[in-house]
N, C-alpha and C positions, 0 to 999 in steps of 0.2 A: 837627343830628345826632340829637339825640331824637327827632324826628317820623321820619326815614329807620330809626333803632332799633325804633321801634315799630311800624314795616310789616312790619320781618323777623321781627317775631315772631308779629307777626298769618299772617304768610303762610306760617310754619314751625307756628306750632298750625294752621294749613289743612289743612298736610300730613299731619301728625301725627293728625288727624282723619280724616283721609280713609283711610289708612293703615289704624288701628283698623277705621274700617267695611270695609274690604277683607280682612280680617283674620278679620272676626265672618264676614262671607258667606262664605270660604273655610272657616270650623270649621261653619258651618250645611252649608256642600256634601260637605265631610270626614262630617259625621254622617250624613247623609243616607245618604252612599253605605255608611257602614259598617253605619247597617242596614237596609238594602235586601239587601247580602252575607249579614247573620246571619238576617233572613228567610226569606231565599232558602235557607240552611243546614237550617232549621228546617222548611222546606216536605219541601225532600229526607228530614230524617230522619223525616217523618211525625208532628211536633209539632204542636199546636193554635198556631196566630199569631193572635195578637189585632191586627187589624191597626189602624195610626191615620190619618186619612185628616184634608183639612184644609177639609173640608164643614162647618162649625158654624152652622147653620140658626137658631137660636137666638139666637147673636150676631150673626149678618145682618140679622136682622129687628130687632133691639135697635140695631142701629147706625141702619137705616133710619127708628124712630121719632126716630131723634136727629138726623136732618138733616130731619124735616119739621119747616120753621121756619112752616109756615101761611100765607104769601106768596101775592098773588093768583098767578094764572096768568100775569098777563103780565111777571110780574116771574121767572117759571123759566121758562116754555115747556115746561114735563113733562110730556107722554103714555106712559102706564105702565100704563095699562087692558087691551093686548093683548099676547098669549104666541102664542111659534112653539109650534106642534104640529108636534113634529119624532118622528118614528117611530125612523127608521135615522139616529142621526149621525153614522154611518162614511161614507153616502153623502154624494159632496158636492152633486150637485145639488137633491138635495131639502132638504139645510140651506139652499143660496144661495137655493133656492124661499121657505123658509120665511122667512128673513131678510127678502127683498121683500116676500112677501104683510103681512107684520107693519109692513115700512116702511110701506107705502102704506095701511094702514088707519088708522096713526101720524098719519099728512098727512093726512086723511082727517077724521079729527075734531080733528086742529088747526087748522087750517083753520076747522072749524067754530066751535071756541073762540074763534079768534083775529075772527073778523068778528062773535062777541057780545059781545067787550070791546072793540072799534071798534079794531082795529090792523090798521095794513096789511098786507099781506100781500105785494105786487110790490114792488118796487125802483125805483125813480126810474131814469130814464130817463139820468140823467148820474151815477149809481152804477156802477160797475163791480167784481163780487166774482169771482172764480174759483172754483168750487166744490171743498171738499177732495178729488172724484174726479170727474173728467167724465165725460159718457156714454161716451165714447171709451173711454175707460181701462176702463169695467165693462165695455161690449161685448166689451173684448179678452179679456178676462176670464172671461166668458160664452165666449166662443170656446174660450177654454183648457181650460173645464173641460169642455166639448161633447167636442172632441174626443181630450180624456184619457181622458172615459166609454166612446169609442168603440173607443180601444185596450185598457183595461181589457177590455169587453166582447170584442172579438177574443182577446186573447188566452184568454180563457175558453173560448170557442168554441173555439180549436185546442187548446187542452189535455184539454178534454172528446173532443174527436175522437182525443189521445193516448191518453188513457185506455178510450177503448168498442176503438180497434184494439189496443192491447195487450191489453182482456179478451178479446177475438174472438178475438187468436191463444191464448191459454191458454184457453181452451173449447176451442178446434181441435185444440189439442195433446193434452188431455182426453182428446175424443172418439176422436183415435187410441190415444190409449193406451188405453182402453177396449176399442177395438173389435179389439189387437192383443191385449190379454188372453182376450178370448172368443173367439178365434180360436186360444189356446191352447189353452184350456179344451176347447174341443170334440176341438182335434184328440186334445190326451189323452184324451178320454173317450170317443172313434172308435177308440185304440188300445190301449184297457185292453178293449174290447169283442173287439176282432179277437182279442186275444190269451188272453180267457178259453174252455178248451175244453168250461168246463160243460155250455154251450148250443149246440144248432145254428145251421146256418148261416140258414137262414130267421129265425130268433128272433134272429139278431146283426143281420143287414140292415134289418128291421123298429126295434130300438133305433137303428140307426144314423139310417134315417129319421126317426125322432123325434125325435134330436139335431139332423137338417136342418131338421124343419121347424120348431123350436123356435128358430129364430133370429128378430131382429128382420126384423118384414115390413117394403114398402117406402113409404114416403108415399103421400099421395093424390097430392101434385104430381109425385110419381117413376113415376105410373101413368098420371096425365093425360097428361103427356110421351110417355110409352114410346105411348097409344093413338094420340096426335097423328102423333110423327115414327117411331113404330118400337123397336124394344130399340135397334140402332145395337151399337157392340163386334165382339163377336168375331159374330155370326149375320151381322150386315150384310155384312162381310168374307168372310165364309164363304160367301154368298150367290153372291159372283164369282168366287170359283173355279173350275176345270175339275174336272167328275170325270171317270168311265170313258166313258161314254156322249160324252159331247162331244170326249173324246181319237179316237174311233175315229170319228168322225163326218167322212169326208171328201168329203159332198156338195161344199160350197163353198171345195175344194182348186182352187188356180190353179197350176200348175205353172210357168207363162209369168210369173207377175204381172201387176198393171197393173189397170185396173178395166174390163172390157168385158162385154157382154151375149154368152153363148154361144149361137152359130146353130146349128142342129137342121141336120142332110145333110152334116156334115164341116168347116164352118170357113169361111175366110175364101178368100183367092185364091189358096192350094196345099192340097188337100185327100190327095196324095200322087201319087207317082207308078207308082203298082200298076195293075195291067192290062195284057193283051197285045195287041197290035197297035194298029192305029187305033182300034176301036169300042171299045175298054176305059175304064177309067177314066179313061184321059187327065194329062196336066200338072196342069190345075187341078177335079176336079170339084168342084162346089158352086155355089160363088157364081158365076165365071168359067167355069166347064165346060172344058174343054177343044179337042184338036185334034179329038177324034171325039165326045165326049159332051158335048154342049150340051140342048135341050129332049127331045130321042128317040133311043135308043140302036140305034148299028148292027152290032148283033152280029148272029152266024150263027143263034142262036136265033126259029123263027119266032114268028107271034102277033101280035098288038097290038103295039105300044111302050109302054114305061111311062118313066117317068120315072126318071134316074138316081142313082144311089143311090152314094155314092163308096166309101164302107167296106163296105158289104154286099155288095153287087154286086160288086166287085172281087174278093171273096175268093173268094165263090162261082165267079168263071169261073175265079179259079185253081187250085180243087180239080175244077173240070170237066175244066180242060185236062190235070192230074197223070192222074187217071182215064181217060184217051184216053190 
């Protein structure tokens, strides 16, 4: 019964122990935070914080003379000659960089240590260790932080592209509001002119043109363009319209429609039916000629024949015949 009494109590001051230390790092975490709070207090009202930080350089290097116990090399294996030069330690790949470059220069002259004090270096062939991380596992690793960089990176990029369109449009906005104020301006100072009767009209027209031409000119590239393709707007536009001249312009008036080429002597295969008797104009003259006027006309008129004429001729014999 004593030996079973004396395990509960060995195992109840365990607890009790354990307890207390759980206890002390909860009042170290307790302080901690409360003044980190009063800090933080301190920072906001514009006090001077002496701040404590738990870098003590001094006692690092006082601890480290106290663990070199002088031991050859093969009894530590301690390579301590080489430092990461790390720039940015926010970045990670260039810490994981540094870390490797520093491992492998580590190897590098242990290695060389290690074959001047005749130690091997490989492993027996019927050794078998696992290493604390395989290449496996860093590779995956290296992968992880590869492609974390890259989303980092992405995302920077679109945010930068948020930020240059968001300024573009408040520039653009700017610029209209700018160019909607001087566009007041002027017209005010177009209508304080009209309206003062001091001055003549010539003397007002003249200021006025000075307010015109006193506006912003146009780019080089807003000149290049206009020489290349044109003003384009309202002139282009303007260009197609009909005026007066083209309204009254009824040479290429088709009454009939349709798209044909117009024959000279009256048309096509009815040219009319004007003319008296047989040698007249006939049914069809022109193309077809008719019942009496084909290549030579047989009217009562002497002379030569001439060639028939459907509109002209026609009229003519009927203001012959009224006149008889």
């Amino acid at each position: 019964m004593g030996k079973k009494d004396g395990n509960r109590k060995r195992k109840a001051d365990e607890v009790v122990s354990d307890n207390e230390e759980e206890d002390a790092e909860l009042q170290a975490e307790l302080a901690a935070v409360l003044a980190a709070r009063q800090e933080k207090k301190n920072v906001e009202n514009g006090e001077a914080v002496e701040r404590v930080t738990m870098y003590n350089k001094e006692g690092m290097l006082k601890c480290v003379e106290e663990l070199d116990t002088g031991l050859p090399f093969a009894e530590t294996l301690v390579v301590c000659e080489f430092h990461a030069n790390i720039i940015n330690e926010n970045d990670d790949i260039e810490r994981e960089m540094a870390f490797y470059n520093q491992t492998m220069s580590a190897v590098t002259s242990g290695r060389a240590k290690m074959a001047a004090a005749g130690l091997p270096v490989r492993r027996p062939n019927d050794y078998f260790c696992e290493n604390l991380k395989t290449d496996a596992h860093m590779t995956k690793i290296k992968d992880r932080l590869l492609i974390e960089d890259k989303r980092i990176e992405a995302f920077e990029l679109r945010k930068n592209k948020d930020n240059n369109r968001k300024f573009n449009k408040q520039v653009k906005e700017l610029r209209k509001q700018e160019g909607a104020q001087s566009r007041k301006e002027h017209i005010s100072d177009v209508t304080k002119i009209r309206k003062d009767d001091t001055t003549d009209s010539a003397h007002k027209e003249e200021r006025i043109k000075n307010i015109i031409d006193g506006q912003a000119v146009k780019s080089k590239k807003r000149i290049n363009m206009d020489k290349k393709y044109g003003f384009g707007g309202a002139e282009r536009k303007k260009a197609k319209l009909g005026d007066k001249k083209s309204l009254n312009d009824l040479s290429e008036f088709n009454p009939r429609g349709g798209k044909f080429v117009r024959r000279e002597g009256g048309g096509g295969r009815g040219g009319g039916r004007g003319g008296a008797g047989r040698g007249g104009g006939g049914r069809g003259a022109g193309g077809r000629g008719g019942r009496g006027a084909g290549g030579a006309s047989k009217s009562s008129s002497g002379g030569a024949s001439k060639p028939f004429r459907a509109g002209k001729d026609a009229r003519a014999k009927r203001r012959s015949d009224r006149s008889a």
